[in-house]
N, C-alpha and C positions, 0 to 999 in steps of 0.2 A: 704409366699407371700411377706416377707419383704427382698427378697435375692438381689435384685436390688435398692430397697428402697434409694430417695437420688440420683440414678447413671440420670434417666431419669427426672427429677425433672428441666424443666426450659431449657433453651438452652443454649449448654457448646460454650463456644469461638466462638462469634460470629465475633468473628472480624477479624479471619484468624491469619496469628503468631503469636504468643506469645510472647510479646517482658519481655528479661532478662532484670534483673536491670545493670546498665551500670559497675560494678564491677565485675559480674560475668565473661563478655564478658571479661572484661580486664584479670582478673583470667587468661581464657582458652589462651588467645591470649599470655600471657606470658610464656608459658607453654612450655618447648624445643621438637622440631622437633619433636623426638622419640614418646617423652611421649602422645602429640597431637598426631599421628599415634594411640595409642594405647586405645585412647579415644574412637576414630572414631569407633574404632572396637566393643567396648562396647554399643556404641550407635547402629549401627547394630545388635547388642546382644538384645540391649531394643526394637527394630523394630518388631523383632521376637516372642520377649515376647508379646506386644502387639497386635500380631496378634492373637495370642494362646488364649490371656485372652478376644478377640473377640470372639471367639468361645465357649470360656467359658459362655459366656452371651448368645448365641446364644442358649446353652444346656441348661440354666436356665429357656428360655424365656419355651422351649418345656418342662421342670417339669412343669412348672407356668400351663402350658396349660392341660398337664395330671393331675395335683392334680388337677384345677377347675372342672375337671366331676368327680372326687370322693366327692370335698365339694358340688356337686351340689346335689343330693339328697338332702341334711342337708336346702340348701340355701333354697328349695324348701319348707320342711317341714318351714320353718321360715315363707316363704309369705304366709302360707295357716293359719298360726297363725295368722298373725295380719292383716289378710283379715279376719277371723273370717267363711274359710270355711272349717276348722278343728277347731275341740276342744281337747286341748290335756288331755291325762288323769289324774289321780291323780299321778298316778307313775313321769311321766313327768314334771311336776310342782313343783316336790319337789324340794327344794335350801337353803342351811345349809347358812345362813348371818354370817361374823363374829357379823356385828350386833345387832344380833336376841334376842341377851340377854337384851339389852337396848332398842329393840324395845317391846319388849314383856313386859318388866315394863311399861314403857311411857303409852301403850297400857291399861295397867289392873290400872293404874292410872284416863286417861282419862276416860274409861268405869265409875269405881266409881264417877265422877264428872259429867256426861254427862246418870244418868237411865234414868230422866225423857223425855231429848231428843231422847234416844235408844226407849224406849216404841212408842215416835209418827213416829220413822222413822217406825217401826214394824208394824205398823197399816198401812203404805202406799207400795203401792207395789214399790220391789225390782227393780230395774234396770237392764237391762241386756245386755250392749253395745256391739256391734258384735267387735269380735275380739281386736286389739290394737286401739282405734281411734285416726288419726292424729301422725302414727308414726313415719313414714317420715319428715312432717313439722316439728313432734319438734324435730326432730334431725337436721333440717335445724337451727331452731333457738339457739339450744346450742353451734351450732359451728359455731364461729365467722366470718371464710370464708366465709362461704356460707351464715352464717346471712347480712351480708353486702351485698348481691347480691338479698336478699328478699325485693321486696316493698308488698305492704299491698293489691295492686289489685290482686298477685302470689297468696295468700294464700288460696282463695276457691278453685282455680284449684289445686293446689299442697294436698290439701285434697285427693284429687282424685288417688293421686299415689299409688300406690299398690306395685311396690315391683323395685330396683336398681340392674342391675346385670354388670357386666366382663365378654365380651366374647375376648376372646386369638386369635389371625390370625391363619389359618392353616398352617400341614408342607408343605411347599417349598410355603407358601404365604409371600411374607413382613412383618417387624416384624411389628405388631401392637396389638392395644387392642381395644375393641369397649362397650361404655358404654350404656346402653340400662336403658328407664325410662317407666315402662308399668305402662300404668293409665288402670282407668276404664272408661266404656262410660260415657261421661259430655259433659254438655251444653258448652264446649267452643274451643273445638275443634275434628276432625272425627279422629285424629293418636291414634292408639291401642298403639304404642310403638315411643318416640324419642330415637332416638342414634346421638351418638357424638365417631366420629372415629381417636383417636390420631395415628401416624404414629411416628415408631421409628425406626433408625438407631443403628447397633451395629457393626462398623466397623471403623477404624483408619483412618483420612482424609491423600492422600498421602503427601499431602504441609504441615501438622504439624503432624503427629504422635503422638508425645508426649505429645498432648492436649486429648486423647483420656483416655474417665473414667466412659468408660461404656454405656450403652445403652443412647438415647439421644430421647425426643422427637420431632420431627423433623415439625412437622406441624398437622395440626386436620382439621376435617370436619363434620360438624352439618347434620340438615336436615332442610327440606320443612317443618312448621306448617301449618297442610289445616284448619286455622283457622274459627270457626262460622262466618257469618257475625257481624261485629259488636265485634267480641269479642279478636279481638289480642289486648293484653297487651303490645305489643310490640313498638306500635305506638300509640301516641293521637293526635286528631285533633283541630287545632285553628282556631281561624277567624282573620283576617287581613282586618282593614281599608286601600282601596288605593284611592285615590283621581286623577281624572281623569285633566291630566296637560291643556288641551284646554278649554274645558267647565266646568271644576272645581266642577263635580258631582262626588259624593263618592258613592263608593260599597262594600259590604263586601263578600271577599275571603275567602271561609276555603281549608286547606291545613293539609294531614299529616306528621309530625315529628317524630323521633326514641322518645321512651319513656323507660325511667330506669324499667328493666325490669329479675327477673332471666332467662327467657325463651329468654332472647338475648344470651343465654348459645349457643344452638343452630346454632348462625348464626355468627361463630367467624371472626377474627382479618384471613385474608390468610396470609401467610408465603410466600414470593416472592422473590426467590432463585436469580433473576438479578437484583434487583432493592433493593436499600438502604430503609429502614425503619425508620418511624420518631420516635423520642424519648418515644413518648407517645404511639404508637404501638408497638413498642415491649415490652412494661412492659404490655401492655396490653393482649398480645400474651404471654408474658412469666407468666403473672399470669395467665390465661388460663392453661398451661402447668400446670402448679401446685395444679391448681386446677382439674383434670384431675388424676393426679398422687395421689392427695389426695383421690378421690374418690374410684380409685381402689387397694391402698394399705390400708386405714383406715375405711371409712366409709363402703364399702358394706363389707368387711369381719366381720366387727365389730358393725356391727349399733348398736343390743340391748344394747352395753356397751356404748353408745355416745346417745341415747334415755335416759338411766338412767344415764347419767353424770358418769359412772366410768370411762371411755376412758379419760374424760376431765381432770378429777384431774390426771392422770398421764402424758396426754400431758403436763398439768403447772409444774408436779416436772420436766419432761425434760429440761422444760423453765425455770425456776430455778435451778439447776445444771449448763446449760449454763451461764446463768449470773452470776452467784458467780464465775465460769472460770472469767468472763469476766472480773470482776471488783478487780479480783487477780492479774490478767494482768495488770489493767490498775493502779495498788498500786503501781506492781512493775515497771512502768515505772515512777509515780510519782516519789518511793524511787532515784531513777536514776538520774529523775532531778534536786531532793532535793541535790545529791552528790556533782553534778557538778555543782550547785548553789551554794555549801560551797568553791568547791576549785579557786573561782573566787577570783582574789584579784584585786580590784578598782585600785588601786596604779599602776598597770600593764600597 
């Protein structure tokens, strides 16, 4: 599922050509007659390529789509887990921890320090919470993107979620993917299922060619919340003192406003192919994309391992292997300046 991974992530060149650094152009420009002819043809060459490797995406997009009905069975057995209308068996549950060793002392530790407590829990009855509770939301809260995007009125509805799935466009439909959120019936709104429909492009634009790098999210599309009365999160209501300018009597106005909300997930940023976008819209649109891309490459393939934090500790060693690049990089630009800081001579 990670064959694309990165390619679709964000919007590539939005800004039409590509402009070289002014050395290169000089480079090419100085380049005799022949040799330019022979470039040209090369570049032609790379046209070509990039058409091929259009299609190459194109084949990927249809695995993507044929593997998701073989993991579907599996995805399936998952939601019927931690909705709690399956119980899996003993066989099922078995999971060898590197762990287990150090859990299992800790464990026979605590038990000897904690009889008298084990005897009064004994005496009360046992608990028995259906299925995973709140599996979803805590994977919302461990992962930072999406934590950022939770306020605190999200969280009883997002209870509510049952299960994230990736549905693939059909053949000969546009390339796309569609993310589907099925709750259970709640108090705060009548949709069995929202989806949010990203739309991608996997083909070479003719005015740049050589900005092409793969599939590209191209625009998204939310849904309708038929929200309870009273209960969209998405908007709150104020009141407004206005004073009346003739007779100088005052009245109070309430009015709805947009309100910080994840379920503004739903109702994105449009993408408007003729008209220029302001700075803050497109980061907003472009972290949309991303967030998007995150959901169908990491979280629904992988939830149990971002539920229990092991997805996270290896997204951070990712993020630390990048920064040690980073800051290797940035030594050896220092070393550089420090060089040409020695061959300076003031007298000069």
């Amino acid at each position: 599922m990670d064959a694309v991974k990165g390619k679709d992530q964000g919007m590539q060149n939005t800004g039409g050509q590509l402009d070289r650094p002014a050395h290169f152009q000089l480079m090419e420009s100085m380049l005799p007659k022949v040799v330019k002819r022979r470039v040209n043809a090369l570049k032609r060459l790379q046209v070509q390529c990039t058409n091929i490797e259009a299609k190459f995406y194109e084949e990927v997009h249809e695995l993507e789509r044929k593997y998701a009905a073989i993991y579907e069975p599996l995805l399936e057995k998952r939601r019927d887990i931690v909705t709690g209308t399956v119980e899996p068996t003993d066989q099922e549950c078995e999971w060898h921890s590197d762990r287990e060793e150090e859990e299992e002392l800790a464990a026979e530790v605590k038990k000897k320090a904690t009889i008298e407590e084990a005897k009064k829990e004994e005496a009360m009855p046992e608990e028995d919470p259906k299925g995973i509770p709140d599996f979803w939301i805590t994977i919302f809260k461990n992962v930072d993107m999406l934590n950022d995007m939770l306020q605190e009125h999200d969280e009883p509805i997002l209870k509510h979620l049952k299960d994230i799935q990736v549905k693939f466009s059909e053949p000969g439909q546009p390339m796309s993917f569609t993310l589907e959120f099925h709750f259970e019936p709640n108090g705060y709104f009548n949709n069995a299922v929202l989806t949010k429909v990203y739309k991608m492009r996997s083909e070479p634009e003719a005015s740049e060619p050589f900005s092409f790098d793969g599939p590209e999210i191209i625009d998204c599309e939310g849904c309708q919340i038929d929200w309870h009365k009273g209960k969209d999160v998405t908007v709150k209501t104020i009141k407004k003192k206005q004073k009346h300018k003739g007779r100088g009597t005052v009245r109070t106005v309430t009015k709805q406003v947009p309100n910080d909300s994840f379920f503004n997930f739903f109702n994105p940023v449009k993408a408007s192919p003729d008209e220029d976008m302001d700075e803050e819209s497109e980061f907003t649109l472009a972290t949309d994309f991303e967030i998007g891309h995150f959901f169908r490459e990491r979280i629904v393939p992988r939830a149990v391992l971002y539920f229990t934090g092991d997805a996270l500790l290896e997204d951070e060693s990712f993020d630390e292997e990048e920064l040690e690049e980073g800051d290797e990089e940035e030594q050896d630009e220092d070393c550089e300046d420090d060089e040409d800081e020695g061959d300076f001579d003031p007298k000069a």
